[in-house]
VEXLO-998378 format. One line per field, with one value per residue (C-alpha): residue number from 1; x, y, z. Coordinates in pm, 1 decimal. Layout:
<lotors>
n = (NUM;...)
east = (X;...)
north = (Y;...)
up = (Z;...)
</lotors>
This chain:
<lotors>
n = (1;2;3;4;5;6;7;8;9;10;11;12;13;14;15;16;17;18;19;20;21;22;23;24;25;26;27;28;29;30;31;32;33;34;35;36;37;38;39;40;41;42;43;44;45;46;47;48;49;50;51;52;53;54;55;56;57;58;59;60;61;62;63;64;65;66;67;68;69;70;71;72;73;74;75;76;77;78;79;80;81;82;83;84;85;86;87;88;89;90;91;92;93;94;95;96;97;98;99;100;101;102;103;104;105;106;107;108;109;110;111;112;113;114;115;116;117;118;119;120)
east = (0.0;138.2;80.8;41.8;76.1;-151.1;-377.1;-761.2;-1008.0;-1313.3;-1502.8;-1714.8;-1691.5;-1421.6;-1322.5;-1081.6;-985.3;-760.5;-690.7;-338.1;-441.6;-220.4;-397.9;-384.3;-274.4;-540.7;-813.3;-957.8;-856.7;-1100.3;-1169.4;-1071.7;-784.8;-547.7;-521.2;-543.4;-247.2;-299.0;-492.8;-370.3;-604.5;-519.3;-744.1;-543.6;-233.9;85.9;215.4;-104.7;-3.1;-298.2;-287.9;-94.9;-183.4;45.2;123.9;449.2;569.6;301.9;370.0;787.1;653.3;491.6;742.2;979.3;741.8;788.3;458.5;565.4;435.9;304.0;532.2;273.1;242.3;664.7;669.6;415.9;601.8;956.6;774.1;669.2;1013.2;906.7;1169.5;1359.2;1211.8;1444.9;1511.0;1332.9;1544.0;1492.0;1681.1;1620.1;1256.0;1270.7;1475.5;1255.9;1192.5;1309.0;975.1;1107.0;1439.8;1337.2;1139.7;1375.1;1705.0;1430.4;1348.0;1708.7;1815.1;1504.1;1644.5;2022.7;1893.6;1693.1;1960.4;2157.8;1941.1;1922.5;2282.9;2299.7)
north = (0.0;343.5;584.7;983.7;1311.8;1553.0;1821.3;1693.8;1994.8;2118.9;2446.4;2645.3;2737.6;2994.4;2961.1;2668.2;2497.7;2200.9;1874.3;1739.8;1374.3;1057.0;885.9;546.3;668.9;533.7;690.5;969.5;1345.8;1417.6;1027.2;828.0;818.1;670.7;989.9;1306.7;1501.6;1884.5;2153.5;2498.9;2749.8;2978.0;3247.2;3313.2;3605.9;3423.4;3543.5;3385.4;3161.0;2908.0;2931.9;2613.3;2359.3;2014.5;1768.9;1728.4;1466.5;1242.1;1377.1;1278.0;935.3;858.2;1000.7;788.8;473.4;595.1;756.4;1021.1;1384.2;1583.6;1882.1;2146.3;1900.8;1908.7;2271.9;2305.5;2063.4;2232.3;2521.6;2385.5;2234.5;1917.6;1751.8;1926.2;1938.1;1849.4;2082.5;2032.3;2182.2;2113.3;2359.9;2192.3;2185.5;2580.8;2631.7;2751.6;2495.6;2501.6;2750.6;3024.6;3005.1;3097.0;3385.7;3518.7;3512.0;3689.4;3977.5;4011.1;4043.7;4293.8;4499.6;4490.7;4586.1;4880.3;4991.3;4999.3;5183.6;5433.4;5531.9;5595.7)
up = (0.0;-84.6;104.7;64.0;271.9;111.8;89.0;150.3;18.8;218.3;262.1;56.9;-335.3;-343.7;21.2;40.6;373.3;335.8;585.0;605.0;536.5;528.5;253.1;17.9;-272.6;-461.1;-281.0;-421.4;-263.5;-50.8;-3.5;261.6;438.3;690.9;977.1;939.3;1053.7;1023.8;849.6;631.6;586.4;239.2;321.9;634.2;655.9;588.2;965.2;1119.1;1392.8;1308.6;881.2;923.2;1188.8;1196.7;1433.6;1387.8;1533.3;1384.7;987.5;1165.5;1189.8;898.0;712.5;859.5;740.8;387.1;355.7;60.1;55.6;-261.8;-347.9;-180.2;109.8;136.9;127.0;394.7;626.2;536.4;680.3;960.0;1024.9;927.6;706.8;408.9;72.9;-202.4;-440.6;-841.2;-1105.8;-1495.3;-1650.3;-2023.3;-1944.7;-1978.1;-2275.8;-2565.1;-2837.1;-3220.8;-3342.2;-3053.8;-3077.4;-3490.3;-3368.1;-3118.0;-3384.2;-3632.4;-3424.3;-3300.3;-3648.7;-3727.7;-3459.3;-3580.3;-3911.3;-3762.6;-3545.4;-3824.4;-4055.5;-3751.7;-3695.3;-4044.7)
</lotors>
């Protein structure tokens, strides 16, 4: 069974609220789940003592029996000093593809060409 530290969604339309939920990773999100650990509240100010609520010790332990969080779930827990959060980088991911890299040597040359026409 694989399990999951995430976000569980409740409250109204357009007023999340969100459970910190050990779940089976087949379950659906706001399905059942295992224990619930903590809560984070969005709508709160990011200095509010109670926008994030986790027991920390217990999101400790189940990390420690492999349960694995989702990256919003990590950052919360970083935050809470819960773990550390290893670091995502993709660096060829964000390179522009053939079609912009066409575009962008175009317009540089355009404005070559018009600076050129200028200092004349």
């Amino acid at each position: 069974m694989s399990l999951k530290i995430r976000l569980s969604r409740g409250g109204a339309k357009k007023r999340p609220f969100y459970r910190i939920v050990v779940a089976d990773a087949r379950m659906p999100r706001d399905g059942r789940f295992v224990e619930r650990i903590g809560t984070f509240d969005p709508l709160k100010a990011k200095d509010a003592a109670d926008r994030l609520v986790v027991d920390a010790a217990k999101a400790q332990d189940w990390l420690n029996k492999g349960a694995q969080p989702t990256d919003r779930v990590a950052r919360l827990l970083e935050s809470a000093g819960v773990g550390k959060r290893a670091t995502r980088n993709n660096p060829e991911k964000a390179k522009p593809k053939k079609k912009a890299q066409e575009r962008a040597a175009a317009a540089a040359a355009a404005a070559e060409a018009a600076e050129a026409a200028s200092a004349e």
